[in-house]
C-alpha positions in Angstrom: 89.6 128.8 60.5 88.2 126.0 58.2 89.1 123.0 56.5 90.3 123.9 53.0 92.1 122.8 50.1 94.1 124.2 47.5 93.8 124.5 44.0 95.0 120.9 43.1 92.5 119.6 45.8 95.1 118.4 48.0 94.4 119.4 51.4 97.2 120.9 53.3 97.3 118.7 56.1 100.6 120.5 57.8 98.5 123.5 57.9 95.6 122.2 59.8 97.8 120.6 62.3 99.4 123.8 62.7 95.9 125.5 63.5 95.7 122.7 66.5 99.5 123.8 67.6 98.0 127.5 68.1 94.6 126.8 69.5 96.7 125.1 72.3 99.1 127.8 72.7 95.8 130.2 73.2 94.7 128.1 75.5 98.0 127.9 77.1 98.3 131.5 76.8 95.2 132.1 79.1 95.8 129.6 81.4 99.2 131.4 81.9 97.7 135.0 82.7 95.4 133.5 85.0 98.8 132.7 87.6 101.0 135.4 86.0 101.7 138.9 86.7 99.6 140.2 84.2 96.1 140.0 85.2 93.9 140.7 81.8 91.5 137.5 82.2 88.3 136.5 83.9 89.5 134.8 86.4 93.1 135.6 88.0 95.3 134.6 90.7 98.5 136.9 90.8 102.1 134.8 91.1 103.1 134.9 94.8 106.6 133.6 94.0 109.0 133.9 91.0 108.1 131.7 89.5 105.2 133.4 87.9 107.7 135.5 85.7 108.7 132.5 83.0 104.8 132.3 82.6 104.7 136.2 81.8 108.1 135.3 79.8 105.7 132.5 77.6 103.0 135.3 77.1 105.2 137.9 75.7 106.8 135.3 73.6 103.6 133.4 72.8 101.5 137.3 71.9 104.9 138.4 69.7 104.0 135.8 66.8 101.1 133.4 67.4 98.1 135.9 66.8 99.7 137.1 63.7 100.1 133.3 62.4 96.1 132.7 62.9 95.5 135.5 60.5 97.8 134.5 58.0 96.6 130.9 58.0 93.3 132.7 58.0 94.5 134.6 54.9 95.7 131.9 53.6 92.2 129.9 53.4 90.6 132.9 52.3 91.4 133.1 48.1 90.0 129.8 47.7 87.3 129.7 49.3 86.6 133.1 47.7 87.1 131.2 44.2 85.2 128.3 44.9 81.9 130.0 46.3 81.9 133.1 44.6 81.8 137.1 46.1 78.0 137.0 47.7 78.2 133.1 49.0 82.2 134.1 50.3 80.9 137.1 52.2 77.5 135.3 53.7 79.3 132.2 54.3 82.1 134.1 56.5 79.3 136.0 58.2 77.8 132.8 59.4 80.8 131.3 60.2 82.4 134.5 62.1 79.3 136.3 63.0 77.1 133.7 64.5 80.3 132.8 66.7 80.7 136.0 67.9 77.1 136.4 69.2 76.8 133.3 70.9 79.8 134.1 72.9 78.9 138.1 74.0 74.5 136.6 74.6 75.5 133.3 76.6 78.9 132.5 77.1 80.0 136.2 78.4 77.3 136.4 81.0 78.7 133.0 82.8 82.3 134.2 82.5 81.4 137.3 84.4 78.6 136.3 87.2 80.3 138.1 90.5 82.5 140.6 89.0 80.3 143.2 89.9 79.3 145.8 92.6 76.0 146.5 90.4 73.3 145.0 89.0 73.7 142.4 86.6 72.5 143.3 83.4 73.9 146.7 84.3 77.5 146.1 84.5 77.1 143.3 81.1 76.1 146.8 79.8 79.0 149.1 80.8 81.5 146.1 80.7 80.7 145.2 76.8 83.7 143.2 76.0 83.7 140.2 73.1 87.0 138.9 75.0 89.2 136.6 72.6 86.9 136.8 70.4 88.2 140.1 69.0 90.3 138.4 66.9 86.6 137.3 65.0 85.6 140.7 65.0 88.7 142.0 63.2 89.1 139.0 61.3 85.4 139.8 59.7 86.7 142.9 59.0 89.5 142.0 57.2 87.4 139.2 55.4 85.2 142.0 53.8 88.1 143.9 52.9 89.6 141.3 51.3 85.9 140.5 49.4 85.8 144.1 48.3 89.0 144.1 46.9 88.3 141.0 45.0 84.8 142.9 44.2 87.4 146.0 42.6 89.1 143.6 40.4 92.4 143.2 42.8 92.6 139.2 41.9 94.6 140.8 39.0 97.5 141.9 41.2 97.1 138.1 42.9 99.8 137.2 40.5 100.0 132.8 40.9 104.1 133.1 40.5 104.9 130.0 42.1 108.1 129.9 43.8 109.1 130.2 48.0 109.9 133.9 48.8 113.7 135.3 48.0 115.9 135.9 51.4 115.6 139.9 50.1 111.8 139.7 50.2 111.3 138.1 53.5 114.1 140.7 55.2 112.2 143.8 53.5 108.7 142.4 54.5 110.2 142.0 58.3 112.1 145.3 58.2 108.9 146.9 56.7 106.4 145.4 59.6 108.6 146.6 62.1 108.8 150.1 60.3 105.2 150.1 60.2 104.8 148.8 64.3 106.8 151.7 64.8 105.0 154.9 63.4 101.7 152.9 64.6 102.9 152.7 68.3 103.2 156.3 68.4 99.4 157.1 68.4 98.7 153.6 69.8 101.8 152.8 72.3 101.6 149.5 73.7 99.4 148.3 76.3 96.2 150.3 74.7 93.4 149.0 75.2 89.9 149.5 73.3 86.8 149.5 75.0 83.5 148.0 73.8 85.6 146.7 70.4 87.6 144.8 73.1 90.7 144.8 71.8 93.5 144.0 74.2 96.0 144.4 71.7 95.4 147.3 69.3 99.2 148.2 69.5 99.4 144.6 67.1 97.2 145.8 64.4 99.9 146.3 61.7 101.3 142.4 62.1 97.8 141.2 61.4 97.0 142.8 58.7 100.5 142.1 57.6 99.8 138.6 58.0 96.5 137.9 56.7 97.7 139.7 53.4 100.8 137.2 53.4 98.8 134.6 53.9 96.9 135.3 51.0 100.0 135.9 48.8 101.4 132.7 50.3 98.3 131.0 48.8 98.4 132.5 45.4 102.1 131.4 45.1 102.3 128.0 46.8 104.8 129.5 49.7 104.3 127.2 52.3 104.9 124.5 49.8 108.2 126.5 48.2 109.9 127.5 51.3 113.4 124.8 51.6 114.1 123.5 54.6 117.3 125.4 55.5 114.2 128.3 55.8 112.8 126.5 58.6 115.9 125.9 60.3 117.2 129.7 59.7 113.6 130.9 60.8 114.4 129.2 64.2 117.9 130.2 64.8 117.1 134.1 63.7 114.2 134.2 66.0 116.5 133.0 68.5 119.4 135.4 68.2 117.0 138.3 68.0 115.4 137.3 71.3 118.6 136.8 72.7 119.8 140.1 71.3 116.9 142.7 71.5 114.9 141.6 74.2 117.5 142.6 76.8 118.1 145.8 74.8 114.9 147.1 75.0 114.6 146.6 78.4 117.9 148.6 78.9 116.4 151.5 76.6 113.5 153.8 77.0 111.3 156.0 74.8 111.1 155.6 71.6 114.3 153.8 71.2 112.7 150.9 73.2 109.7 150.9 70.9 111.6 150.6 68.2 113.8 147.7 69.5 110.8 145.9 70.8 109.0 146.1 67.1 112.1 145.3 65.4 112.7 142.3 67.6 108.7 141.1 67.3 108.5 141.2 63.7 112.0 139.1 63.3 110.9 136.8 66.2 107.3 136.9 64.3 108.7 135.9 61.1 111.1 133.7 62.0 109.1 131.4 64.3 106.2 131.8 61.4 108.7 130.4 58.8 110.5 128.1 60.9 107.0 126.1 62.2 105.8 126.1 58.4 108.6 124.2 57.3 108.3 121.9 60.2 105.3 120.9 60.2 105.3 120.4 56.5 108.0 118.1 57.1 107.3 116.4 60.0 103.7 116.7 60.4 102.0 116.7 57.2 99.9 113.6 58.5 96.7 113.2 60.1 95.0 110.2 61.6 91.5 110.0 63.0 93.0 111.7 66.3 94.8 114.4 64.3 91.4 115.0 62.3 89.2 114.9 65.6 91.9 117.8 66.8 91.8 120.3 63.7 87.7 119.9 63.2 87.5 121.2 66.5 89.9 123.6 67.1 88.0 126.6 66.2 85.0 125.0 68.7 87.7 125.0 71.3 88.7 128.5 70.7 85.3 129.8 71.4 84.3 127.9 74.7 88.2 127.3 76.3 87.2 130.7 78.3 84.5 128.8 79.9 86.5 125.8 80.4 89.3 127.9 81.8 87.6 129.7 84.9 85.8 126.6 85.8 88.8 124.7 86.4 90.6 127.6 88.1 87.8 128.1 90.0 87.8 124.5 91.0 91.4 124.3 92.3 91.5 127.9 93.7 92.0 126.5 97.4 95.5 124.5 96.1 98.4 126.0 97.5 101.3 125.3 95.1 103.7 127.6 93.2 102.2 129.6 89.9 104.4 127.4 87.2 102.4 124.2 88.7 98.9 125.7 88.5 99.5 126.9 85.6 100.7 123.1 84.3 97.5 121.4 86.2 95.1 123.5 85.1 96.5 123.0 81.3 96.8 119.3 81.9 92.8 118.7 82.8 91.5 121.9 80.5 92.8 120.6 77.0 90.8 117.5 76.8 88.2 118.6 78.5 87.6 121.9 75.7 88.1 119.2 73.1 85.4 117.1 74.6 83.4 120.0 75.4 83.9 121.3 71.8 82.7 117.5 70.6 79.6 118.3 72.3 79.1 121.4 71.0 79.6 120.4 67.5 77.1 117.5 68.2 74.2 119.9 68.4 72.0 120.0 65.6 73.1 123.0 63.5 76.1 123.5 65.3 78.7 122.1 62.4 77.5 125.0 60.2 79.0 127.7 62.2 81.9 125.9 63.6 
């Protein structure tokens, strides 16, 4: 989730503004489970009114497309830095980056997010209740990052073909169709809602659009995609996404079986890709600029995304004797928890050592 540039040096600043756009929406995201209906957070307080159903509507929305757009801006970043440093230096480099992350957050920031959720002894349940929480999405994006420095190792920069040029309307329907295909015969064996123990991953049922993505990502790099893509892209991204909500969301709640798994992949990879291709274009449009506040934003972003958890149950811990309906926790406790992760993040980075690994 670095800074990087691309092969003529330029740095992409649409790109790294669009890393903020997502940190928020995880952020958001987690804020929103905590007063929804679907309690999968450290700190939860069920909707008591209706209201608490369009903030389950924003997390089904939200975990259809934006995970899969952090790995392909992830895979997107990774080529380069893979050219520029070399196989070993690419592979320790990501290990520090990733790895060092990762531990910080299950040794010290996991033990405060969980003090009084047990009927045990401490160490005991940290034990038994071995969970990374968001930070799966480091775990499988290490994975996928020595994947990706084996292949390089086998000689696959030769099928990397740099053919510059956006992707044809055919290509980006058969790459949707083919996710969806692919969601499919996955969500047989892993039907959605799984959840993996120990690995922590709360959604294992998505594993096909990451991978999907982060390979993209790395095509998209090789060929200059998110430079190629025309506008009318962006604008046809949006309205498809649209449609196919509008569509295929009320469909697959009228089906059942396997015909509703089907509908629901179906309508996640188009609402995926479209929302994907529709923010690219945007934000190399209209936000392809960065002041000092912009550049404050994206050199923290992946700071926030490790400590927002602890920023999160602290300020819904701190307001958990407000009476008011779930949509207006939900916007309070966004309001006062972005800046203060940002500043929180700040001071994180400040340490000595700390700008290393984030």
């Amino acid at each position: 989730m670095q800074t990087m540039k691309t092969e003529t040096g330029a740095r992409l600043l649409a790109v790294d503004n669009l890393r903020v756009l997502l940190t928020v929406l995880v952020v958001a995201h987690h804020v929103a489970v905590t007063y929804g209906n679907i309690p999968m957070w450290y700190y939860t307080e069920p909707a008591a009114d209706p209201s608490g159903v369009a903030l389950d509507i924003l997390v089904v929305l939200n975990q259809a497309f934006f995970m899969g757009f952090f790995f392909l801006i992830s895979g997107f970043f990774t080529p380069g830095s893979h050219d520029r440093k070399g196989g070993r230096a690419f592979v320790r480099d990501r290990l520090v980056r990733l790895g060092v992350p990762l531990l910080v957050f299950l040794l010290l920031l996991r033990p405060l997010l969980t003090i009084g959720e047990h009927g045990m002894p401490f160490w005991k349940w940290y034990i038994v209740s071995w969970d990374p929480g968001p930070m799966w999405f480091v775990e499988v994006l290490i994975v996928f990052t020595l994947l990706y420095a084996w292949w390089r190792r086998a000689g696959g920069q030769r099928a990397e073909a740099e053919q510059a040029g956006a992707p044809s309307l055919k290509g980006v329907v058969l790459f949707t169709l083919g996710l969806a295909a692919a969601t499919l015969l996955w969500r047989i064996p892993v039907p959605q809602g799984t959840y993996v123990p120990v690995l922590g991953l709360p959604t294992p049922y998505f594993l096909p659009q990451y991978a999907a993505m982060f390979a993209a990502g790395v095509v998209a790099f090789r060929r200059g995609w998110f430079e190629a893509l025309p506008r009318r892209a962006g604008r046809a991204g949006f309205v498809v996404a649209g449609v196919a909500t509008v569509l295929l969301l009320p469909l697959a709640a009228l089906t059942t079986g396997l015909v509703a798994v089907a509908v629901n992949a179906l309508w996640e990879s188009v609402f995926a890709v479209g929302m994907i291709v529709g923010l690219v274009v945007l934000f190399r449009e209209r936000f392809a600029r960065q002041g000092p506040r912009g550049g404050f934003l994206s050199a923290n972003a992946y700071a926030v995304y490790v400590i927002h958890p602890l920023v999160l149950v602290a300020v819904a811990w701190a307001v958990r004797g407000l009476h008011a309906a779930a949509v207006v926790k939900f916007a309070l406790v966004l309001a006062v928890s972005l800046p203060l992760c940002w500043g929180l993040a700040y001071a994180v980075r400040s340490l000595p050592g700390a700008r290393r690994v984030l």
